[in-house]
C-alpha positions, -999 to +999 in steps of 0.1 A: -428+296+306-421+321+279-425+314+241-391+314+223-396+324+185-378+291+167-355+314+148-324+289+145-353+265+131-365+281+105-335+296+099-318+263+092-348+252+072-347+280+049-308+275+045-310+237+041-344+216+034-364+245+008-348+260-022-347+297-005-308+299-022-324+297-055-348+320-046-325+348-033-305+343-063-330+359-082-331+397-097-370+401-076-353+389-045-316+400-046-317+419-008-324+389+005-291+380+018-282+360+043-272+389+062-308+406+055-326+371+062-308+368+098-315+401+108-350+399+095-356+363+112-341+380+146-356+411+148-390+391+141-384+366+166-370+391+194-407+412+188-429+381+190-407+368+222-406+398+243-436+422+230-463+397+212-463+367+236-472+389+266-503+397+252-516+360+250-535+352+279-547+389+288-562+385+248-578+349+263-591+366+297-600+400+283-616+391+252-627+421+228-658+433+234-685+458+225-696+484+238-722+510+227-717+501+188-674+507+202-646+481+201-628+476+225-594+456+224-578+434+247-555+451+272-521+458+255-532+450+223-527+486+206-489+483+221-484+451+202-503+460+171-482+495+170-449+470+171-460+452+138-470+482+123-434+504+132-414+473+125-427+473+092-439+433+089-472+443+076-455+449+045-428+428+045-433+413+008-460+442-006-450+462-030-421+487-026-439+511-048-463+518-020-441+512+011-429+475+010-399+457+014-410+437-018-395+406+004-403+366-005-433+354+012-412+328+021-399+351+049-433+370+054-444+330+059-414+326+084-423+360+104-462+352+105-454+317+121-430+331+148-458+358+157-488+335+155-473+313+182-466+344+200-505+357+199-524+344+174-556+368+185-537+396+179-518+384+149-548+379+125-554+414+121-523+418+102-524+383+082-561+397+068-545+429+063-516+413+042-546+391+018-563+426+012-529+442+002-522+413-023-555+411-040-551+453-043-522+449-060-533+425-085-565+432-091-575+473-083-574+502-102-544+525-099-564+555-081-576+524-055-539+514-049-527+548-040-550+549-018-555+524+003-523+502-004-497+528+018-520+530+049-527+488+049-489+483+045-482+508+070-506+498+094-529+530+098-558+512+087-565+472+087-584+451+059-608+426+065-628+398+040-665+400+041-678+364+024-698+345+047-735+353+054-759+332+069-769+314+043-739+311+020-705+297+040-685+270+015-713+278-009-702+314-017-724+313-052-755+314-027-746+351-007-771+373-011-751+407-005-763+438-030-746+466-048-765+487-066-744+512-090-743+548-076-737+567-111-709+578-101-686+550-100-697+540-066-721+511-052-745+507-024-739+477-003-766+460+014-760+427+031-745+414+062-716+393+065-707+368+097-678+358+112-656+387+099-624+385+116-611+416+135-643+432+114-636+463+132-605+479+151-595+501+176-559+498+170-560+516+134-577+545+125-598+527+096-614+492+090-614+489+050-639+458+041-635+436+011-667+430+008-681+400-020-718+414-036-741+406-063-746+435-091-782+437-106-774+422-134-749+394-115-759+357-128-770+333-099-737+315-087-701+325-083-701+337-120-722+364-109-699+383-077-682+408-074-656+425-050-656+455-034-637+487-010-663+492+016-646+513+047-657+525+077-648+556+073-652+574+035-617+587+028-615+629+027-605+647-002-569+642+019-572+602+022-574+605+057-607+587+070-634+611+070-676+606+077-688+574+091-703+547+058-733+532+066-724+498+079-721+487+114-707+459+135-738+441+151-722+416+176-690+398+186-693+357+186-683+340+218-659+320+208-640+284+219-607+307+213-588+331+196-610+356+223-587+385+217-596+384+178-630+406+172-653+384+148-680+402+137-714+405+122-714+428+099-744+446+082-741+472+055-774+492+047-763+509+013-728+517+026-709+533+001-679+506-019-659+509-050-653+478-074-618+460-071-611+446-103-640+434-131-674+433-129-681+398-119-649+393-112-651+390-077-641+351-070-607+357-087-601+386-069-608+373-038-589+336-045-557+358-051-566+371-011-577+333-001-546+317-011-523+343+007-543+338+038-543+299+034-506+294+032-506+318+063-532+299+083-511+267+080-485+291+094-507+298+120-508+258+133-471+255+133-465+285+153-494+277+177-484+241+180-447+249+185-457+274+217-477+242+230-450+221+223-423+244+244-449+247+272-457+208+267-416+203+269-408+227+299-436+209+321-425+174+312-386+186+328-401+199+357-431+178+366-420+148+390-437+117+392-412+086+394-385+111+385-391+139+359-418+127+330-399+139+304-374+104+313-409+079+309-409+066+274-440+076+265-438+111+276-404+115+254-424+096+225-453+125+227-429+150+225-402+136+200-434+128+175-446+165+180-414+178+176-409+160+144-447+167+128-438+201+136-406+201+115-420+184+082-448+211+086-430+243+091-410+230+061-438+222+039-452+257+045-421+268+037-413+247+007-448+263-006-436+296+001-407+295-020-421+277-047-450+310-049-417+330-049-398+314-077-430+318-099-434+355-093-396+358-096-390+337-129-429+335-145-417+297-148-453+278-145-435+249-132-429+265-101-464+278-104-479+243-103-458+236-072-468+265-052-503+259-061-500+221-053-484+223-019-511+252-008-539+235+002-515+209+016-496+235+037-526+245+050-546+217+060-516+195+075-501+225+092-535+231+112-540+195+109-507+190+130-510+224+154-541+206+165-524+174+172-495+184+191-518+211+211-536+186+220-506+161+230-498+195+250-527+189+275-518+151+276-482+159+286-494+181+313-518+157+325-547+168+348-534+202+348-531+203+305-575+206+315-568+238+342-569+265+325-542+287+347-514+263+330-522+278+301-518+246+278-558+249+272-558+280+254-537+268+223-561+242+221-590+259+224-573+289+195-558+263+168-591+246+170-603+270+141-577+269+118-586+239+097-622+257+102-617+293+088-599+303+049-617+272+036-623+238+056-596+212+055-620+190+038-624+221+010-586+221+009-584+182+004-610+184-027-591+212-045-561+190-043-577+164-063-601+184-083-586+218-094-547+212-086-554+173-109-564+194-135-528+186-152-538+151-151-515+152-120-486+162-138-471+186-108-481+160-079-460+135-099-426+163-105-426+164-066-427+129-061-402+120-087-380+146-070-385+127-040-375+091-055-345+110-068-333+126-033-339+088-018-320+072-045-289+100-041-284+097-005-294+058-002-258+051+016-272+073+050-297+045+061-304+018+033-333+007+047-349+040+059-341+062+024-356+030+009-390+030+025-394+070+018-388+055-018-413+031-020-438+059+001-430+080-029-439+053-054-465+040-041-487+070-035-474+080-076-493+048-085-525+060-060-519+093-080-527+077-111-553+060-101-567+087-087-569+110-117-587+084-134-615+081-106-649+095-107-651+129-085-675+113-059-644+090-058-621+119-057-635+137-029-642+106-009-608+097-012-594+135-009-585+138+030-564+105+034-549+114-001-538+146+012-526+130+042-505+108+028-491+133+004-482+151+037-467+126+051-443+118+023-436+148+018-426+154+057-404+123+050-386+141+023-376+172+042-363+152+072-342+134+049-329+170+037-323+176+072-305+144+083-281+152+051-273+182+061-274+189+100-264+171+127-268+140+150-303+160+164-317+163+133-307+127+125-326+113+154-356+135+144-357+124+109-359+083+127-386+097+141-402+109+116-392+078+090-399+048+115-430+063+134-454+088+114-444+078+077-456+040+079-494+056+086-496+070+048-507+030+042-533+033+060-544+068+046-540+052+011-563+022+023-586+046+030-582+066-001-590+035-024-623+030-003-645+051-028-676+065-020-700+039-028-703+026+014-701+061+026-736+067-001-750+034+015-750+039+047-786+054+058-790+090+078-805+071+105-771+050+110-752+083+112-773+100+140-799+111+123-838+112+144-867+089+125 
């Protein structure tokens, strides 16, 4: 079957479960009026339909590959690349001073769902590409934005992020990268980097590398990196790429998935960068990239898990065994619980989204908090869930789900890295409840009281169901509290049920959002949703309270470990 972009989805989730009204009403995001936002959402969804999701298996069965020190792309690949770039999604909420449309992310968010369930492969080029634009615009120089910024938002070249090395993956503070200062306001970069996605291209003209290093004088840790502009090509006098820099792609990993998607080893041997931002100021430059990206990964498992879900769906009507599958009861229960993780996702990704888009548009740190609250828990339940409901996908398909001409096996084997790459889901976890507790929980416990509010206001549509999102909503605001008070071993034991329940609540809240305001489907969803997946943030809590002290205990040997 072919993928259907979920326009009338999103579209009603925008309009109805996330404050999106608030945020158009803004001066920063006036044009986006419902008239803007439905041609945007169509136009993005017609593209990814009938252009990107073509490309999907020839990306799986033609992987990239290298040849002679050259890229080469999947088949088609250029076509659908030159689509994003004329379309002008690249740019879709950069910076109008440099070729933007200066739209909410919230949109960008909706677009880079609907074209990562097209063709995830392909669309990671541009999702890199938009990180690089955002940490430019905060954090280079001027000169560096005039550069660079028109040709990433137009598409001519492609940005990458160059942390991991072999020796330094979570533990950035241990790369071992060098720049040494040029005198003349360049660096030499000497290192190499691994797993570098879409590290180099031939569907743009230039591959520019953000690229972390360690000065001479750099202190040992993260306190001591920096960022920098490394691309393949040294811009002319013109700005058009020009002689070759000194750094080379090595090889491509074989991968589970995402074949289409070049990742790279990189090494640079004293290729020629410039600094973005401070000296030793690389972390925060690249955190304002990181965070773009992990909003958009959680994306990523949404859109992926809702083009297994559609495949999963149109097999289930066809397939006949007793009658068609999709009338046994637990092939309808597989599907209807998919459908509704996929819901509370999209709309916490979204919810995130606008919340990032209220704070650049009012400066108001409340919505600050929110944003940076629900990132880490947009990202890891949206991959969390594109994993689960790709993975129902094979089940619904049965012994053919595990034949890989059905295609179901690919979305499985390509959303398998997304709680992997932009920072484990187990990283994501911790910073909930390490850096985002910082208040003392202060933001977690605005959003739940919001949510013991909405239960309370619309307690006459099902008593007993708005009452158990209620006491989900107080009881994890008590595990909240005890949570801040916990030791961090505690803390980070506890961190991936915590985030799950958080999730799940959450999920439970936008479902009752759509119940108020949509119709008997969305009704029947939110049941769903309230009745079946809620009740299991118990059990994550049960977890949560666990502590660490067993999990120190038990011996290596128990675990697997030889001797």
């Amino acid at each position: 079957m072919a993928y259907r972009a979920p326009v009338d989805q999103i579209r009603f989730i925008l309009a109805n479960v996330v404050p999106f009204d608030a945020v158009a009403a803004t001066e920063t995001y006036a044009e986006a009026t419902p008239d803007m936002v439905d041609a945007i959402l169509t136009e993005a969804g017609r593209m990814s339909s009938e252009v990107l999701a073509p490309l999907n298996i020839a990306g799986d069965q033609t992987p990239a590959r290298l040849e002679n020190g050259v890229l080469r792309s999947s088949p088609g690949y250029d076509k659908g690349f030159q689509a994003i770039a004329e379309g002008g999604w690249i740019g879709l909420s950069a910076d109008p001073e440099y070729g933007g449309a200066g739209l909410p992310q919230a949109l960008n968010m909706a677009v880079s769902e609907m074209m990562a369930g097209a063709c995830l492969a392909l669309q990671l080029n541009p999702l890199l590409t938009q990180g690089q634009i955002e940490a430019l615009e905060h954090h280079a120089s001027d000169e560096m934005k005039a550069l660079y910024l028109p040709k990433l938002i137009g598409g001519e070249w492609n940005g990458t992020m160059n942390l991991t090395e072999p020796g330094a993956g979570s533990d950035v503070g241990a790369l071992k990268t060098k720049a040494e200062p040029n005198g003349d306001g360049s660096f030499s970069i000497t290192g190499q980097k691994i797993f570098i996605t879409w590290g180099d291209s031939d569907v743009t003209a230039n591959t520019c590398h953000a690229v972390l290093a360690r000065l001479p004088d750099g202190v040992k840790g993260t306190k001591g990196i920096s960022l920098f502009m490394v691309p393949k090509y040294l811009p002319d006098e013109d700005g058009n790429p020009g002689q070759a820099n000194s750094l080379k792609v090595v090889s491509l990993e074989h991968k589970m998935g995402i074949h289409g998607s070049p990742t790279c080893v990189m090494s640079y041997d004293g290729a020629k960068g410039w600094l973005i931002g401070k000296e030793n100021g690389g972390m925060a430059a690249m955190f304002t990239m990181m965070n773009n990206a992990r909003l958009a990964v959680g994306m990523q498992g949404v859109g992926v898990g809702e083009a297994a879900l559609q495949k999963a769906a149109e097999y289930a009507a066809e397939r006949e065994q007793f009658g068609p599958i999709i009338r046994h009861a637990d092939v309808r229960r597989m599907l209807a619980t998919a459908r509704a993780e996929i819901f509370a996702a999209r709309a916490i990704g979204l919810a995130c989204a606008t919340a990032l888009d209220m704070a650049a548009a009012t400066g108001e740190a409340d919505w600050a908090a929110r944003g940076a609250l629900l990132t880490p828990i947009a990202k890891a339940y949206g991959t969390d869930v594109g994993c689960r409901v790709a993975d129902t996908a094979v089940q619904v398909h049965g012994g053919m789900g595990y034949i890989e001409e059905t295609g179901a096996a690919q979305y499985l084997r390509d959303v398998r890295i997304t709680p992997i790459y932009e920072g484990t889901n187990g990283i994501q976890a911790m910073d909930l409840v390490g850096r985002k507790m910082m208040d003392g929980g202060a933001a977690a416990q605005a959003m739940l009281d919001e949510i013991m509010d909405a239960a309370r206001a619309n307690s006459q549509l099902w008593p007993a169901r708005v009452e158990t999102i209620w006491k989900a909503a107080q009881t994890l605001s008590e595990a909240t509290s005890r949570l801040v008070e916990a030791n961090m071993d505690d803390r980070n034991a506890a961190a991936v049920p915590y985030l799950s329940a958080f999730a799940r609540v959450l999920g439970a809240y936008f479902h009752l959002k759509a119940a108020v305001a949509g119709g008997e489907d969305e009704k029947l969803l939110a049941r769903i949703y309230i009745d079946r997946i809620l009740p299991r943030y118990r059990s994550d809590l049960i977890e949560a309270e666990a502590g660490v002290a067993d999990l120190n205990a038990i011996s290596d040997r128990a675990l697997g470990l030889a001797g």
